[in-house]
N, CA and C of each residue as an Amber inpcrd file, in Angstrom:
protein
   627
 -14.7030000  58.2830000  16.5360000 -15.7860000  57.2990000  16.4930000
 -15.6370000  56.4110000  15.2600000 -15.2920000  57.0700000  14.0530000
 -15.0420000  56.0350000  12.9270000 -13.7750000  55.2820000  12.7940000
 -12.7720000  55.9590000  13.7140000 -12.0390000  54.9350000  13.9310000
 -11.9440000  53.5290000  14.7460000 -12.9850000  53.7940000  15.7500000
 -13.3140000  52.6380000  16.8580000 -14.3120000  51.8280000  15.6140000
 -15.0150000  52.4960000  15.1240000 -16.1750000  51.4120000  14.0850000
 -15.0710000  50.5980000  12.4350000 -13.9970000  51.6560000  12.5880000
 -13.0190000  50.9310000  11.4830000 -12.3540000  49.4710000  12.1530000
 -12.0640000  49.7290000  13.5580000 -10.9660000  48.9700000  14.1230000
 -11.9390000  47.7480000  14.8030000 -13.3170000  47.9000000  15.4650000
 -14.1750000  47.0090000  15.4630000 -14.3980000  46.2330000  13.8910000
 -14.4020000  46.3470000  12.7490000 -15.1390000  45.8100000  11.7120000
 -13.2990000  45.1230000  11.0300000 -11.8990000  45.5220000  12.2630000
 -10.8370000  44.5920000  11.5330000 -11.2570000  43.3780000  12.6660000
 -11.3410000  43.5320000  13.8110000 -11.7030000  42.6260000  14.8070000
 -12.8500000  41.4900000  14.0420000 -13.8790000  41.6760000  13.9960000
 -14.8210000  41.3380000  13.2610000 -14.7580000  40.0970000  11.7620000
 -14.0350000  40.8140000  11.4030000 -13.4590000  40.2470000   9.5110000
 -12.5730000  39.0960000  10.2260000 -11.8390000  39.1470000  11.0500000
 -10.5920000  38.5640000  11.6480000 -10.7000000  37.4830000  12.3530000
 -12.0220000  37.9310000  13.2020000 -12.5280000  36.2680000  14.2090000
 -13.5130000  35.3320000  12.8070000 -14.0830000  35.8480000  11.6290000
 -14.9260000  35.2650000  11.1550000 -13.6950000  34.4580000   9.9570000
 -12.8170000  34.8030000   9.1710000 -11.7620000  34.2550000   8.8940000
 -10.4560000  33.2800000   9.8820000 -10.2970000  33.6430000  11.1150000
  -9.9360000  32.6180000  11.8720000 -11.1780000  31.1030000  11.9570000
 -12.2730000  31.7390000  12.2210000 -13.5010000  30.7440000  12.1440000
 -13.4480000  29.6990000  11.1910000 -13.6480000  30.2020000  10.0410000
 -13.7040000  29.3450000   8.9550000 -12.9260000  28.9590000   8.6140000
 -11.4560000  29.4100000   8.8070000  -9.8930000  28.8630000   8.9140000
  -9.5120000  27.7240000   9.4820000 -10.4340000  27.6130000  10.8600000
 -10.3030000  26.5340000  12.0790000 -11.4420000  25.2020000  11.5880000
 -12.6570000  25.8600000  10.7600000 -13.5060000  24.9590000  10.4710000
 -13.0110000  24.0140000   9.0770000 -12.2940000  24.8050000   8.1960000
 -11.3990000  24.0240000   7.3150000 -10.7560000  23.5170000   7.8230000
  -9.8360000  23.0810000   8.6230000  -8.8080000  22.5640000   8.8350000
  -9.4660000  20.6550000   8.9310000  -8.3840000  19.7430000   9.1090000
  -9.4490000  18.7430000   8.4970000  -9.0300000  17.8740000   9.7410000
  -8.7220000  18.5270000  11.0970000  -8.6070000  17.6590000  12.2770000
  -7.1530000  17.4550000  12.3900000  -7.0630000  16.3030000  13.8240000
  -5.7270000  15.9870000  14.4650000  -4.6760000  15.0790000  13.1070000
  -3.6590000  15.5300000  13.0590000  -2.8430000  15.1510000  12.2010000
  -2.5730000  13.1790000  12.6690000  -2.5110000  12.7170000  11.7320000
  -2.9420000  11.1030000  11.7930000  -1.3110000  10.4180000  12.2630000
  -1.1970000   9.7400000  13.1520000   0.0960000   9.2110000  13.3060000
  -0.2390000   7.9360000  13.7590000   0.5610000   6.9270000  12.7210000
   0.7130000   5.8910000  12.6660000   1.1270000   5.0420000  13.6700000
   0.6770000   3.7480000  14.4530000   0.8660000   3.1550000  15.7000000
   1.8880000   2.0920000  14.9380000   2.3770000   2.2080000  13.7980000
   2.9630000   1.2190000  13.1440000   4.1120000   1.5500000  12.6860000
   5.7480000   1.3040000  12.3850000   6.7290000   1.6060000  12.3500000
   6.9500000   1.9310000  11.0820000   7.9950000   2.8030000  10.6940000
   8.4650000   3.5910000   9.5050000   8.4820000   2.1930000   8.1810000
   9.6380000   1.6000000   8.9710000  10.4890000   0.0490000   8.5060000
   9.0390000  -0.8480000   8.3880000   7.6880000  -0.9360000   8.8120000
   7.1130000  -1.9480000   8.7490000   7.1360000  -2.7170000   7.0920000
   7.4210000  -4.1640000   7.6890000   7.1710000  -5.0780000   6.4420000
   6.2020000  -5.8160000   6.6020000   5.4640000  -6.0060000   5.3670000
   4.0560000  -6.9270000   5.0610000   4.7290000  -8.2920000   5.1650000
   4.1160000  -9.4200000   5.4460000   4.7680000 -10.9520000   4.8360000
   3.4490000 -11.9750000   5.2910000   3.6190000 -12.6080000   4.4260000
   2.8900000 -13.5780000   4.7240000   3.6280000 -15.3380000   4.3970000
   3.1940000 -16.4450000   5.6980000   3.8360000 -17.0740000   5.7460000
   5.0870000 -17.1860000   7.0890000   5.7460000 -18.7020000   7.3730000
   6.4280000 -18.3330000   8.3280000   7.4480000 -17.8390000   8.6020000
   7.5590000 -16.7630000  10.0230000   8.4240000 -15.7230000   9.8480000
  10.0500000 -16.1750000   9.8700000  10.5560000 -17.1580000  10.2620000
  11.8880000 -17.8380000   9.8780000  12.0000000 -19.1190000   8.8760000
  11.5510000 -18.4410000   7.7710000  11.5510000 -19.7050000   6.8990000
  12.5490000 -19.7480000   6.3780000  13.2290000 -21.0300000   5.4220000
  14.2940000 -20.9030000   4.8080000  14.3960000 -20.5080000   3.7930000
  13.0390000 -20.0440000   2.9830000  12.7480000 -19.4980000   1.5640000
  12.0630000 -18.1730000   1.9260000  12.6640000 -17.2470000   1.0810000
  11.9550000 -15.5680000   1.5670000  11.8840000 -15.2430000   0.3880000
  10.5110000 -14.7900000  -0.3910000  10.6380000 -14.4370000  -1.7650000
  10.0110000 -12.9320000  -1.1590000  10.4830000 -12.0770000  -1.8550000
  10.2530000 -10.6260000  -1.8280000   9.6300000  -9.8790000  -3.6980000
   8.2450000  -9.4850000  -2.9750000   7.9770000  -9.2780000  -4.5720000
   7.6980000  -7.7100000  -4.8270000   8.0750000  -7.3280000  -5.1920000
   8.1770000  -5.6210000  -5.5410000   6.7100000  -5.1830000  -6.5070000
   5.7630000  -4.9830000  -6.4000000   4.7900000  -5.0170000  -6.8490000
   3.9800000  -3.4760000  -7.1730000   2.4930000  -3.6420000  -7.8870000
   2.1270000  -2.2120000  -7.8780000   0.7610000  -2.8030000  -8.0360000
  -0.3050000  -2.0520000  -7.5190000  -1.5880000  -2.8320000  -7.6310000
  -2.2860000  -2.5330000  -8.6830000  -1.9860000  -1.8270000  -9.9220000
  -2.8060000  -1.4460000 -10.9280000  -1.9740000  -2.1260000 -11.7990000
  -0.8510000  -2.5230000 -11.9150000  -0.2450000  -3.6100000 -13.0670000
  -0.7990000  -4.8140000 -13.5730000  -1.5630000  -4.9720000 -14.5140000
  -1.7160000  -6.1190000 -14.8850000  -0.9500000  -7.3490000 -14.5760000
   0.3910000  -7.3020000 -14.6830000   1.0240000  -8.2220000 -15.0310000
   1.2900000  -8.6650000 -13.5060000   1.5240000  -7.7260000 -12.6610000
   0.8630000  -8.1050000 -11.1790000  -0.0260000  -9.0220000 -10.7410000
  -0.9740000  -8.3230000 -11.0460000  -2.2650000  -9.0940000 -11.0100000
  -2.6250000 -10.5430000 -11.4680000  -1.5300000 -11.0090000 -12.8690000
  -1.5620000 -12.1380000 -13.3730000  -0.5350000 -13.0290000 -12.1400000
   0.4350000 -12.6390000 -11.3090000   1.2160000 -13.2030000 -10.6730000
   0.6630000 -13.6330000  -9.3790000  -0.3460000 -12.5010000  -8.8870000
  -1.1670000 -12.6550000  -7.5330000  -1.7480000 -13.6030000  -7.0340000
  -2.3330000 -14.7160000  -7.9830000  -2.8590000 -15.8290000  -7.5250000
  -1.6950000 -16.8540000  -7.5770000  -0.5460000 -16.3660000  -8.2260000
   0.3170000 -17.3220000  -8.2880000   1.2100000 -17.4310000  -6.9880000
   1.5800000 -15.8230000  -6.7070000   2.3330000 -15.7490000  -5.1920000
   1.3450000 -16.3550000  -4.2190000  -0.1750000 -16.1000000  -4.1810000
  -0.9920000 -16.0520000  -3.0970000  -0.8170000 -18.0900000  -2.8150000
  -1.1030000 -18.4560000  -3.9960000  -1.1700000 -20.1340000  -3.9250000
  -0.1210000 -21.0290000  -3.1430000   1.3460000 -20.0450000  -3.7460000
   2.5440000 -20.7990000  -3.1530000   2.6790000 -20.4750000  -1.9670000
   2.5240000 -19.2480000  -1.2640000   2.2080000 -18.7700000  -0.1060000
   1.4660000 -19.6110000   1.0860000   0.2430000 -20.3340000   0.2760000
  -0.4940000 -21.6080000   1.1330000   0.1400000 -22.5110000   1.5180000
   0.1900000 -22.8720000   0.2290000   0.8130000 -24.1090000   0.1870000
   2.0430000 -24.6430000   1.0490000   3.3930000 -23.4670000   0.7550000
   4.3890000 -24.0370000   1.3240000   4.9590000 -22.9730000   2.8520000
   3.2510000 -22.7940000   3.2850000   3.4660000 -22.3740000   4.7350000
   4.9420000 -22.1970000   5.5400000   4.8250000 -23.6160000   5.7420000
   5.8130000 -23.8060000   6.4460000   7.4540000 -23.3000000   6.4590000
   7.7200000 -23.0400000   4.7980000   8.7780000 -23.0420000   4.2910000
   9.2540000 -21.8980000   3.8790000   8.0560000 -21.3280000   3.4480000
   8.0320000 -19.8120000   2.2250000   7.6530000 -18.9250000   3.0920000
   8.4560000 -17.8100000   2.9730000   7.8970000 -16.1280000   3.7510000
   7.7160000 -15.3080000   2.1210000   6.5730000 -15.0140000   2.1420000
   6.3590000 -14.2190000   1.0740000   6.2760000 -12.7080000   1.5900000
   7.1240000 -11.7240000   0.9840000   6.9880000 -10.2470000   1.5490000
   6.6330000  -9.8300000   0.4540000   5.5610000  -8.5680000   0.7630000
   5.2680000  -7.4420000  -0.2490000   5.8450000  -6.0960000  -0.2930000
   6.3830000  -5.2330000  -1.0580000   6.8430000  -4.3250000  -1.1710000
   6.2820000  -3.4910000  -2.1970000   5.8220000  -2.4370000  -1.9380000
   5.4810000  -1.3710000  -2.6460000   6.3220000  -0.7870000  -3.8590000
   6.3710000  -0.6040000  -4.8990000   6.8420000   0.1140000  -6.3220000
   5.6290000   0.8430000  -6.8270000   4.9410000   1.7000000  -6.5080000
   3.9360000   1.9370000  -7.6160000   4.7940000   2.7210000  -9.1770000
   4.2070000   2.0700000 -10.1270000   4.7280000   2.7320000 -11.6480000
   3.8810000   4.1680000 -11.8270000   4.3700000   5.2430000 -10.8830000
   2.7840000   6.6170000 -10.9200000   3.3900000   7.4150000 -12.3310000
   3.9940000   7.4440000 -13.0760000   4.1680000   7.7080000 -14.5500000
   3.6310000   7.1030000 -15.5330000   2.9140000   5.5420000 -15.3220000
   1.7590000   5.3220000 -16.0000000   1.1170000   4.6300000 -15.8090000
   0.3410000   4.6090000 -14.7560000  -0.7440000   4.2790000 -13.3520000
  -0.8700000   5.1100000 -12.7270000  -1.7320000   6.0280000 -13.1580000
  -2.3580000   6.6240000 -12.1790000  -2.7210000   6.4570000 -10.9220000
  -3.4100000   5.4100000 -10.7450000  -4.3160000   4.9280000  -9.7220000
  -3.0000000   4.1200000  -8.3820000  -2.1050000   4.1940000  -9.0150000
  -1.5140000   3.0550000  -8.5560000  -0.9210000   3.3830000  -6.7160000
  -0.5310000   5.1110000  -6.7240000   0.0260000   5.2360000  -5.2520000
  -1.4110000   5.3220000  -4.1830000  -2.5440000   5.7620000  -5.0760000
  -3.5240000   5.0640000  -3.8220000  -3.6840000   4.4080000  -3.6960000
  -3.9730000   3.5310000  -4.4590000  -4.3560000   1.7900000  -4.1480000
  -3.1750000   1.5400000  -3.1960000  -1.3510000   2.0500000  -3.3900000
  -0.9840000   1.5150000  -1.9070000  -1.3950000   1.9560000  -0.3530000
  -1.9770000   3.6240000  -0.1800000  -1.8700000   3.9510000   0.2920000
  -3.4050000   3.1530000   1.1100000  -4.3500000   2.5710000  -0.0570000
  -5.2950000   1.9970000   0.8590000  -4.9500000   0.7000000   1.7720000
  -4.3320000  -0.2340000   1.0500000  -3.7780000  -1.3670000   1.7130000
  -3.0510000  -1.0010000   3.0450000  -2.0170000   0.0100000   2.9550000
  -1.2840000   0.4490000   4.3220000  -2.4760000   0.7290000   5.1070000
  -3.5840000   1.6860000   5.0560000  -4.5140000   2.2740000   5.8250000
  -5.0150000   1.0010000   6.0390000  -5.5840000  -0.0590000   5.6860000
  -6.1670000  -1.5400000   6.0740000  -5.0860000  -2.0350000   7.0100000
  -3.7240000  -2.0450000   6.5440000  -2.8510000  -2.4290000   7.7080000
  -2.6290000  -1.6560000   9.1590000  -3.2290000  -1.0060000   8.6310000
  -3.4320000  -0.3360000  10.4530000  -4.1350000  -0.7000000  11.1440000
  -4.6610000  -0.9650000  10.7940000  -6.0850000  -2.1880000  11.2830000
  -6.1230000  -3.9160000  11.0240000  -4.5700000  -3.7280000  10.7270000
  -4.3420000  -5.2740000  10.8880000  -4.8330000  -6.2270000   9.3070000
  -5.6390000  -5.4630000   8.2790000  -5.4420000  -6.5800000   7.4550000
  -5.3400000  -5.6950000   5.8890000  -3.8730000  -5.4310000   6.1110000
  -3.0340000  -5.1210000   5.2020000  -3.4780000  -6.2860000   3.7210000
  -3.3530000  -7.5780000   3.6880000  -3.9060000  -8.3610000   3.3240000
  -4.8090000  -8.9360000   2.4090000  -5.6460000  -8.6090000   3.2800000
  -7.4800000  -8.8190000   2.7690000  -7.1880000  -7.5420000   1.9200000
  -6.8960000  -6.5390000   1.9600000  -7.5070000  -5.4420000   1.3390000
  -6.2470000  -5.8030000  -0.1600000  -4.9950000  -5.9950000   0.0760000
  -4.3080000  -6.2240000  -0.7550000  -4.5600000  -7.4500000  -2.4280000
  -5.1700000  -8.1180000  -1.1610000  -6.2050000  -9.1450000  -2.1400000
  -7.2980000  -9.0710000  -2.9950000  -8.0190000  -8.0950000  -2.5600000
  -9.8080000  -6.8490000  -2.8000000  -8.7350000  -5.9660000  -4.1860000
  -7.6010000  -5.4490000  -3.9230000  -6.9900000  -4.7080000  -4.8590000
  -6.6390000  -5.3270000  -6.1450000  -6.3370000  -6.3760000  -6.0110000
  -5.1530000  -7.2970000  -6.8670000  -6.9150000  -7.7020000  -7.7270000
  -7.4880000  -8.7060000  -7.3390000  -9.1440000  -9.4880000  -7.5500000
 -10.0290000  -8.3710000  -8.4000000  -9.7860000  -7.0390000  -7.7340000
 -10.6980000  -6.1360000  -8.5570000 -10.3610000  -4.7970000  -8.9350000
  -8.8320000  -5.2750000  -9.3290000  -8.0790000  -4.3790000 -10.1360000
  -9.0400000  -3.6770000 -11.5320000  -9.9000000  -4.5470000 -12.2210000
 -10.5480000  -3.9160000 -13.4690000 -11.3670000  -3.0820000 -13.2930000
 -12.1410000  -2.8700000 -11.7240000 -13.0690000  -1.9170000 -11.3720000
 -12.7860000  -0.5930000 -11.1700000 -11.4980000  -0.5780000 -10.2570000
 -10.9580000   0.5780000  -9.5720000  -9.9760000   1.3490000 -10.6470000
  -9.5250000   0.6950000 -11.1710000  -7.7940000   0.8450000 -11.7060000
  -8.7000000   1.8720000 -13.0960000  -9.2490000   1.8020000 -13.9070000
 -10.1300000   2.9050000 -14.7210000 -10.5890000   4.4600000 -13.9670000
 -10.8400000   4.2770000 -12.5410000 -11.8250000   5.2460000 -12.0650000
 -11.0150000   6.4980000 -11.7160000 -11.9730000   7.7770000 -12.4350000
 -11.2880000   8.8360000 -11.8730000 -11.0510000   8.9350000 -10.3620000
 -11.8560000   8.8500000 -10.1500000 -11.8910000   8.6830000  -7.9350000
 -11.9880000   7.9830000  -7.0770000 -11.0550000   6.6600000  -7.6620000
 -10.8460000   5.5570000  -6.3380000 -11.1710000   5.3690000  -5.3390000
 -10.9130000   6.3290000  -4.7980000 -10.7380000   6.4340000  -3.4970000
 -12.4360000   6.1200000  -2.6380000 -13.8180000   6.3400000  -3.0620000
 -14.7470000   5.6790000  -2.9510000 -14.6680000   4.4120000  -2.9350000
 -14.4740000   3.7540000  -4.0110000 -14.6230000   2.1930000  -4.1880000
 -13.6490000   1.8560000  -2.7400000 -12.5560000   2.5720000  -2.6800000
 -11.7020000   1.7620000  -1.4230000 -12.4440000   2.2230000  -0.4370000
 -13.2730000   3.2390000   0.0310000 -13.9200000   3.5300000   1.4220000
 -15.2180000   2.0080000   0.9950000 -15.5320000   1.7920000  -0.0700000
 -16.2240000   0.6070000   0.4400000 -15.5770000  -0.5690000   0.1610000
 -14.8010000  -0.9710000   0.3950000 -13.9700000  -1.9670000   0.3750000
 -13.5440000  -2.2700000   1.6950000 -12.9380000  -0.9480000   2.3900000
 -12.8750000  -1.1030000   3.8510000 -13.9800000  -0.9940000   4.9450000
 -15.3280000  -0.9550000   4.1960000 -16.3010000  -1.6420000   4.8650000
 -16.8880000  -3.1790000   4.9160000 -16.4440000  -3.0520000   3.9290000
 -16.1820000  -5.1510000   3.4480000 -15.8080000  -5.8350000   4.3920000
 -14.6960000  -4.7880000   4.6950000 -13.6900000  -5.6160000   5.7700000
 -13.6430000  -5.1500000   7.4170000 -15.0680000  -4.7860000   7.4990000
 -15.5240000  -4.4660000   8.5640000 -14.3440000  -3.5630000   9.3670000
 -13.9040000  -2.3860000   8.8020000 -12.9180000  -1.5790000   9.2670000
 -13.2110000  -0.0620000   9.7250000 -12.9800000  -0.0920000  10.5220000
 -13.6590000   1.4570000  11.1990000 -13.1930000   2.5070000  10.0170000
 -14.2090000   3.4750000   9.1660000 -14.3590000   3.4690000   8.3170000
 -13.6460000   4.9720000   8.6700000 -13.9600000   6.3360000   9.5280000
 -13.0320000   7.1900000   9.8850000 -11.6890000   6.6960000  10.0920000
 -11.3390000   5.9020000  10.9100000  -9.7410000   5.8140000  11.0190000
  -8.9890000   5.6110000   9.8710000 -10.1180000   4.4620000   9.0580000
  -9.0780000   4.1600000   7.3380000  -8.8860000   5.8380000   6.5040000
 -10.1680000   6.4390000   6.7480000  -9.8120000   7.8510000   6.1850000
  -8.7060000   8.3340000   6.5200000  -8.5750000   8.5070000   7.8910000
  -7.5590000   9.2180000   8.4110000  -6.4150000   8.5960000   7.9870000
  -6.0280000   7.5180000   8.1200000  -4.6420000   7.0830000   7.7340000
  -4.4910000   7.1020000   6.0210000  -5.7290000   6.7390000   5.4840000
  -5.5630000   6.9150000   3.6980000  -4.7130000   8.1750000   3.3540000
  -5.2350000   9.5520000   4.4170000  -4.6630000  10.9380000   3.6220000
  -3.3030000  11.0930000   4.5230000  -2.6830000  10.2590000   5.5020000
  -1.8810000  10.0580000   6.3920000  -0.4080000  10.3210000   5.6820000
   0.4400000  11.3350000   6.0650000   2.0520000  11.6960000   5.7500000
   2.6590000  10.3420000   6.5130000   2.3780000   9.6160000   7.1910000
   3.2940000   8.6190000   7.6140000   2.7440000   7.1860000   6.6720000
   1.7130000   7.4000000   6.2140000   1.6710000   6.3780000   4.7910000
   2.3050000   6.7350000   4.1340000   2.4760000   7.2860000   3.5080000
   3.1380000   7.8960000   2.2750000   4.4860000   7.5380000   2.4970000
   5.2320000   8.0920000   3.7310000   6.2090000   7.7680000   4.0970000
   6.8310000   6.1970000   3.7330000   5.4510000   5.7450000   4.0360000
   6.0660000   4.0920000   3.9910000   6.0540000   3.4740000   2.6250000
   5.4330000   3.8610000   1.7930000   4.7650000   3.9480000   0.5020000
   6.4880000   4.1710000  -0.1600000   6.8520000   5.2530000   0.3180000
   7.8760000   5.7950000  -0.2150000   9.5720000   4.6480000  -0.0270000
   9.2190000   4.8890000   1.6280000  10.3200000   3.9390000   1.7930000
  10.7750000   2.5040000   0.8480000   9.6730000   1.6670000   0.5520000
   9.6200000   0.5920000  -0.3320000  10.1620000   1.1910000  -1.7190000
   9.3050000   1.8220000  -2.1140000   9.6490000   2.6770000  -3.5810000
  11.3350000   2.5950000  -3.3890000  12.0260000   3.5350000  -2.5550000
  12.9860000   4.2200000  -2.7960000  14.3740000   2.7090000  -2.7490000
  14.0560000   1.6400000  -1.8620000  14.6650000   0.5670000  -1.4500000
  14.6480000  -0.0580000  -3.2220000  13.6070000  -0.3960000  -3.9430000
  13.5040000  -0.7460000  -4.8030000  14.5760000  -0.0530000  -5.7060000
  14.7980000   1.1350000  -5.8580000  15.1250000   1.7650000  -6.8550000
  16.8640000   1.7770000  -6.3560000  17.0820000   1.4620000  -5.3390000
  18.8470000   1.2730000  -4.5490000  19.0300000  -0.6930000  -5.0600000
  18.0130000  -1.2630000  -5.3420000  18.2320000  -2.2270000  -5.9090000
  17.9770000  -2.6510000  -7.3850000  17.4650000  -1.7040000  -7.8470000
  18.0790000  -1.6840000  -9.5740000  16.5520000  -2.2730000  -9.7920000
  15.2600000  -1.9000000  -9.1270000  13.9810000  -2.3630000  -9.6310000
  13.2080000  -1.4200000 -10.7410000  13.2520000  -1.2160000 -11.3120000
  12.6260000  -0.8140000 -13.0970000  11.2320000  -1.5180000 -13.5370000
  10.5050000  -2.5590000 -13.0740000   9.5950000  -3.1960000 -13.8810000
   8.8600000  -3.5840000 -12.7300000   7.5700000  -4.0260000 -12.2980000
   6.8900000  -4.9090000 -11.7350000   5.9620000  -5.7810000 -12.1620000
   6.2040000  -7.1040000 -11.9270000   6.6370000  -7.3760000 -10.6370000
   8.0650000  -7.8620000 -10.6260000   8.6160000  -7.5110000  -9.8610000
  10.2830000  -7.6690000  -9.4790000  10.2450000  -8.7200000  -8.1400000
  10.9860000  -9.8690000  -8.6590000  10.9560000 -10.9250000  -7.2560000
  12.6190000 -10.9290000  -7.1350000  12.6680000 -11.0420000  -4.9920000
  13.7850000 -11.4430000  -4.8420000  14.0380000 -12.6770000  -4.2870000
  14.6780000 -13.5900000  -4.4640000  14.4740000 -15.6890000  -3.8960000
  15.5390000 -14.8320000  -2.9220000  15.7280000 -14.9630000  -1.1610000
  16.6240000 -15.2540000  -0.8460000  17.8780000 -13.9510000  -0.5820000
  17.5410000 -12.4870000  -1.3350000  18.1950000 -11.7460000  -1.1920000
  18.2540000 -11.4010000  -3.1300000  18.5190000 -12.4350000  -3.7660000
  18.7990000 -12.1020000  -5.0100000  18.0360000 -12.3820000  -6.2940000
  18.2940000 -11.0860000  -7.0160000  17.0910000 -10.7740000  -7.8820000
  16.5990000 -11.7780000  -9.0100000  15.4020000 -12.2040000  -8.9330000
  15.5890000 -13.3060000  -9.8620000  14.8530000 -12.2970000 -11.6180000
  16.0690000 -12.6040000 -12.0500000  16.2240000 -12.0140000 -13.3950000
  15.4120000 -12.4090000 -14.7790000  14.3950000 -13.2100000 -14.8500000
  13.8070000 -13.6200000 -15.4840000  12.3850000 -14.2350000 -15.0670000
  11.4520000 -13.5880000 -14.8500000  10.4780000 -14.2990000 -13.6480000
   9.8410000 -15.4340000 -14.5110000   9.7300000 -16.8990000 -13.6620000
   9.2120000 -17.4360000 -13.5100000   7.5750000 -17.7870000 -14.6950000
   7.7070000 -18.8440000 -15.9840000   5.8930000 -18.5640000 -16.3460000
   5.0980000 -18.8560000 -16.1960000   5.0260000 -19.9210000 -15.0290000
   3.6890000 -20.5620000 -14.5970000   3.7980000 -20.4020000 -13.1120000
   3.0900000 -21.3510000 -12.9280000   2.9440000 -21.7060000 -11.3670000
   3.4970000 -22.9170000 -11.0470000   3.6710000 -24.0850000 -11.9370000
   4.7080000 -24.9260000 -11.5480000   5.9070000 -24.4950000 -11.9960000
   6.4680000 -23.6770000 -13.1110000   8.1150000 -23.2050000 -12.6760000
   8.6980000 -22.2770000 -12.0750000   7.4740000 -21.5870000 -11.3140000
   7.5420000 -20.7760000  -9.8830000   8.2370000 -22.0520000  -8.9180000
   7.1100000 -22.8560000  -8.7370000   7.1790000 -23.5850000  -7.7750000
   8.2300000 -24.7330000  -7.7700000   9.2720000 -24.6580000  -8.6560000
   9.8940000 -25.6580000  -8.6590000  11.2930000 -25.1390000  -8.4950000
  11.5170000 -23.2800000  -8.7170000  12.1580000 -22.5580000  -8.5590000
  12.6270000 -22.6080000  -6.9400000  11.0730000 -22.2960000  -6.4870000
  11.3630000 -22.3820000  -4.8180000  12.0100000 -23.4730000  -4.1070000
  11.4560000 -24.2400000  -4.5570000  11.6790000 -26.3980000  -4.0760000
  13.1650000 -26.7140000  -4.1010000  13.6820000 -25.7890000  -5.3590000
  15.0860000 -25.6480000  -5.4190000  15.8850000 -25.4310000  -4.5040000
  15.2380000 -24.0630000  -4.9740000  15.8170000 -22.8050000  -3.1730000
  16.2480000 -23.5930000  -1.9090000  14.9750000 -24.2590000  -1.6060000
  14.7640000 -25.0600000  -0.3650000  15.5090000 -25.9400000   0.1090000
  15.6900000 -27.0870000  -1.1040000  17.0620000 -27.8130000  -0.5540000
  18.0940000 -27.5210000  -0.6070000  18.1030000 -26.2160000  -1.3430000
  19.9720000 -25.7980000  -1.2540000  20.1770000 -25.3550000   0.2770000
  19.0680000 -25.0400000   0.9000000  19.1940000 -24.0490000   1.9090000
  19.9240000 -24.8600000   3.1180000
């Protein structure tokens, strides 16, 4: 009899630890409708000017460039493909591999973008905070974004993935600093200090092309 009441009370211990085992668990594993290789760009997609900027969203010096890429980006529509690429500096930026991982989670929802812009604009808010990751759940209500799915893809192994992929491309091309621009394929070695000798850099580009 005390063995049936021993072997009932392993039964017992066993369904109530599977229970709470199953109730931790934090749901269906998140998979991305969006490709490993995906690239950000903005601007048109066969242009004759392709600037590629290797970036990190908690860098200042980023941030000083952002209105500068974002402007030329308008402006020379027609001409300029501006791509973004991920580097976060996470050895001294903290903040820096979530902030990509929020922008990707906005790009799942199509505005990779807007949120990239919300990052760069209010870098001084977030980029201090022990726990980011709030300010970005309201950020992607800003942007009227189904606010579970951005979760799900924020803690997402196939973000990261992509997060990574950029990182690792950077570092097979000798990128060390951000922001790192490429005109065209090749690294431009001295960036640019305004916005007109950005822009006159490109104009260059253009008629050589």
């Amino acid at each position: 009899m005390r063995r049936i009441f021993i072997a009932g009370g392993i039964v017992i211990i066993a369904g109530i630890l599977l229970y709470f085992g199953m109730a931790g668990e934090k749901g269906p594993v998140y998979k991305s409708a969006l490709p490993l290789d995906q690239i950000w760009s903005r601007g048109a997609e066969n242009a004759p000017v392709v600037l590629e900027e290797y970036s990190d969203f908690q860098c200042p010096a980023c941030a000083a460039y952002y209105p500068i890429v974002k402007q030329l980006s308008e402006e020379m529509q027609g001409t300029l493909k501006v791509v973004y690429r991920h580097f976060p500096l996470r050895s001294i930026h903290k903040n820096s591999d979530v902030a990509t991982r929020a922008a990707e989670a906005a790009g799942e929802q199509g505005k990779f973008f807007e949120m990239h812009d919300i990052l760069f604009e209010r870098q001084n808010d977030w980029s201090p905070d022990i726990n980011p990751s709030v300010l970005f759940y309201t950020y992607a209500r800003e942007l009227n974004l189904d606010s579970e799915a951005f979760k799900a893809a924020y803690k997402s192994s196939d973000i990261k993935k992509r997060v990574e992929r950029d990182y690792q491309s950077g570092i097979q091309r000798r990128v060390n600093s951000t922001p790192t621009f490429f005109l065209n394929g090749k690294k431009i070695e001295q960036n640019p200090r305004s916005y007109d000798e950005f822009k006159a850099l490109l104009e260059q580009t253009r008629n050589a092309s």
